[in-house]
C-alpha positions in Angstrom: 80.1 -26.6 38.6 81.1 -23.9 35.9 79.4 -26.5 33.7 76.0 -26.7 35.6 75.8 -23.2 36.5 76.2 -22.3 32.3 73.9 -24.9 31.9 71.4 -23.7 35.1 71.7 -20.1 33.3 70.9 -21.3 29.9 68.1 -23.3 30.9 66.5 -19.9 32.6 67.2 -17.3 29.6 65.2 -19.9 27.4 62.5 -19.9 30.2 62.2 -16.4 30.5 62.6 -16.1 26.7 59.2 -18.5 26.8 57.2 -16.4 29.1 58.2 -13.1 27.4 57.1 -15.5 23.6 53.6 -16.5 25.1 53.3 -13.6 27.1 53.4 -11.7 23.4 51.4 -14.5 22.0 48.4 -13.8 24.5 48.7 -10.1 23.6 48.3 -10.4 20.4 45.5 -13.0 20.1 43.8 -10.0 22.7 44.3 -7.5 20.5 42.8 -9.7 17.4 40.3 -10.6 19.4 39.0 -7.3 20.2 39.7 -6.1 16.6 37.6 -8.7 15.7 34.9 -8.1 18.1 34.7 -4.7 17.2 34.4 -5.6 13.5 31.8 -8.2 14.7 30.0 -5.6 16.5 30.7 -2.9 13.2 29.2 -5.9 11.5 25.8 -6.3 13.2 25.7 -2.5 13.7 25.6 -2.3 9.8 23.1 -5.7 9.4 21.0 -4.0 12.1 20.9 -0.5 10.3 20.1 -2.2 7.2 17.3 -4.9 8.0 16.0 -1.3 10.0 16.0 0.5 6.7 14.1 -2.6 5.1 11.9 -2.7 7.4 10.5 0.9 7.4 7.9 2.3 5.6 8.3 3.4 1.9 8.8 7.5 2.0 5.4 9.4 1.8 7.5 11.9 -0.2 6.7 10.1 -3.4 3.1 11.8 -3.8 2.0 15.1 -5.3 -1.4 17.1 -5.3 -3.0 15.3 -8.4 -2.6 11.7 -5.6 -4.1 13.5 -2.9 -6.9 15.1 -4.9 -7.9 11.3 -6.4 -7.8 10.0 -3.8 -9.5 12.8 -1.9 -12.7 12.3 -4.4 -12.8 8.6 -4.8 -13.4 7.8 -1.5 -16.9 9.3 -1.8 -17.5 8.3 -5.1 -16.9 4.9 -4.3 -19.0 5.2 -1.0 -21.8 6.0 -2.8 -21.6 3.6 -5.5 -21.6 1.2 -2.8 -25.0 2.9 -1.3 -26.0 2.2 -4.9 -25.1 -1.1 -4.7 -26.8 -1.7 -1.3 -30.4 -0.8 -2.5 -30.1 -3.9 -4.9 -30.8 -6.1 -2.3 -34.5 -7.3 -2.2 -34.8 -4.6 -5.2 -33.0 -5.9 -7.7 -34.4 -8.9 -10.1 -32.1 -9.3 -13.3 -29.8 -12.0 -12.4 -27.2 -9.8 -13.9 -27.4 -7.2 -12.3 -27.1 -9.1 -8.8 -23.7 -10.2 -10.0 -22.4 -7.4 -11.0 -23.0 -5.7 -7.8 -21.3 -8.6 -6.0 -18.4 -7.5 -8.0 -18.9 -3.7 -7.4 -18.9 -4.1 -4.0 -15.8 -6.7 -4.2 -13.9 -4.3 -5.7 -14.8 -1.0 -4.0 -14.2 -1.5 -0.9 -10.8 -2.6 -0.7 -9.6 0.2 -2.9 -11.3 3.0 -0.4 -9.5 1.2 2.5 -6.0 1.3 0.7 -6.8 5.4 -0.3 -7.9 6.2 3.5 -4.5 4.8 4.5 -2.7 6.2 1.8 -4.2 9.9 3.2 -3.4 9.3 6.6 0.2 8.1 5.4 0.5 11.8 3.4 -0.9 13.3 6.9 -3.7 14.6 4.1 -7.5 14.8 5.2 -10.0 12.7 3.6 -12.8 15.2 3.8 -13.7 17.4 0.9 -15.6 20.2 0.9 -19.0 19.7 0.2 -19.0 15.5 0.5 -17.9 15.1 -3.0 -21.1 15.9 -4.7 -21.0 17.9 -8.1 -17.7 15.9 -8.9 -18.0 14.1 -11.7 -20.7 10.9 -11.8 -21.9 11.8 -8.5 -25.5 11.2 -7.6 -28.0 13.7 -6.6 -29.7 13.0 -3.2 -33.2 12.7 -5.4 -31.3 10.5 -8.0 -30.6 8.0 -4.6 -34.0 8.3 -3.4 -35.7 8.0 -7.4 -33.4 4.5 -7.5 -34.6 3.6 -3.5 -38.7 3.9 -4.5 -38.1 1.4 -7.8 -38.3 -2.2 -7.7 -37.6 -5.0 -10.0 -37.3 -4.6 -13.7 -37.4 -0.9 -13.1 -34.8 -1.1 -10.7 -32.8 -2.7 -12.6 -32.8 0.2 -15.4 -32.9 2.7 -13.2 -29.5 1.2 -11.5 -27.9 0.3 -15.2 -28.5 3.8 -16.1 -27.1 5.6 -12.9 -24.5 3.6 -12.4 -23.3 4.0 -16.2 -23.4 7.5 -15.4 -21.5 7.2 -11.9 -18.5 4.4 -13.8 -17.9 7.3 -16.2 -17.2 9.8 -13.5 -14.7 7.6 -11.9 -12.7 6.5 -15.1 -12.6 10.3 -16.0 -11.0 10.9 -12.7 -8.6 7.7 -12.9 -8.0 8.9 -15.9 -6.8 12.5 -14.9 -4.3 10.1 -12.3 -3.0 8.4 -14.9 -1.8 11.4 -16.6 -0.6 13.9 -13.7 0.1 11.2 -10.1 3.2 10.5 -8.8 2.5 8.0 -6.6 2.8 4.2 -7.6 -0.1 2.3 -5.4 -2.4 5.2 -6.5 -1.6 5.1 -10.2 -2.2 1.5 -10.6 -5.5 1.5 -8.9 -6.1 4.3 -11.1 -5.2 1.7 -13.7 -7.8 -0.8 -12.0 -10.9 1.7 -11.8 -10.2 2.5 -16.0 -9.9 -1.2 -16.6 -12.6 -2.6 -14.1 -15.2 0.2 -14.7 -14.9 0.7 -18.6 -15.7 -3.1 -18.7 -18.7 -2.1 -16.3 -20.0 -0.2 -18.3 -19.7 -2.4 -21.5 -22.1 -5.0 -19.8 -24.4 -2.4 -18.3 -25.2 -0.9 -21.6 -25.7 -4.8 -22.5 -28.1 -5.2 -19.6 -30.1 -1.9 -20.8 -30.2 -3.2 -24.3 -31.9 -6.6 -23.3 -34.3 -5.1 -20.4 
């Protein structure tokens, strides 16, 4: 009996000591588990935070007056070099000339959509005073309606000559970016109008020569 009951006792201390072992076993595995939850959660917290920070837009902060005034001006200068542009049709005759307004109008109008959202991004205005005229290149309201009452060979002068006149304006403002902007997007379409424009007006002097 002494026997059993040592043995009966035994057999319950390693029972209980089993129990108290897994009972410690499933705390522990609890504990990990949450620590490792709340490093999961840490985890996507941080992934979250920083596929956010990707995701937003660049900081307006990278822009100074000299961006706001070029872009400020170019928007009408553009808008009226495609006015220019738009009289060509059923005026214009030099096969040349045709082209190059194609291209005129391929270019400009993309860059005075990027420079209106560039303004609104600043929280700038787009207006200047005035409508842009007296800036530099900028047609007079009789130079517009001289170049509407011409047709033909004539128009095709006229147009060469104003709009070597209105190219020069522009590259002298790009040019003024170049030296004094900040901002990147607005630098290197300040580097597109020099490039672009000052080939421009290398083929319309061509055209004048040859008409």
């Amino acid at each position: 009996m002494r026997a059993f009951t040592t043995r009966t006792t035994t057999r319950k201390l390693a029972l209980t000591g089993a129990v108290a072992a897994a009972g410690l076993l499933l705390s522990a595995c609890s504990g990990s588990g949450d620590s490792m939850a709340g490093m999961d959660h840490g985890g996507k917290s941080s992934a979250s935070a920083s596929a956010s920070a990707s995701a937003a837009p660049a900081s307006a902060g990278a822009f100074n007056d000299a961006d706001v005034m070029f872009a400020q001006m170019m928007i009408p200068h553009h808008e009226q070099a495609l006015e220019m542009a738009k009289l060509a049709d059923g005026r214009a005759e030099d096969p040349e000339v045709k082209a190059l307004v194609g291209e005129i109008e391929k270019a400009q109008d993309p860059e005075i959509r990027k420079m209106r959202a560039w303004l609104e991004a600043w929280g700038k205005p787009e207006a200047m005073g005035g409508g842009g005229h007296g800036m530099a290149g900028m047609m007079s309201g009789k130079d517009m309606a001289d170049l509407a009452a011409t047709k033909g060979k004539a128009f095709d002068r006229k147009f060469a000559e104003l709009m070597i006149a209105h190219h020069e304006g522009a590259v002298e403002m790009a040019k003024t970016e170049q030296r004094d902007g900040r901002d990147a997007a607005a630098r290197k379409v300040a580097d597109d109008v020099v490039r672009t424009q000052a080939a421009e007006i290398a083929q319309l002097r061509k055209i004048l020569d040859r008409l």
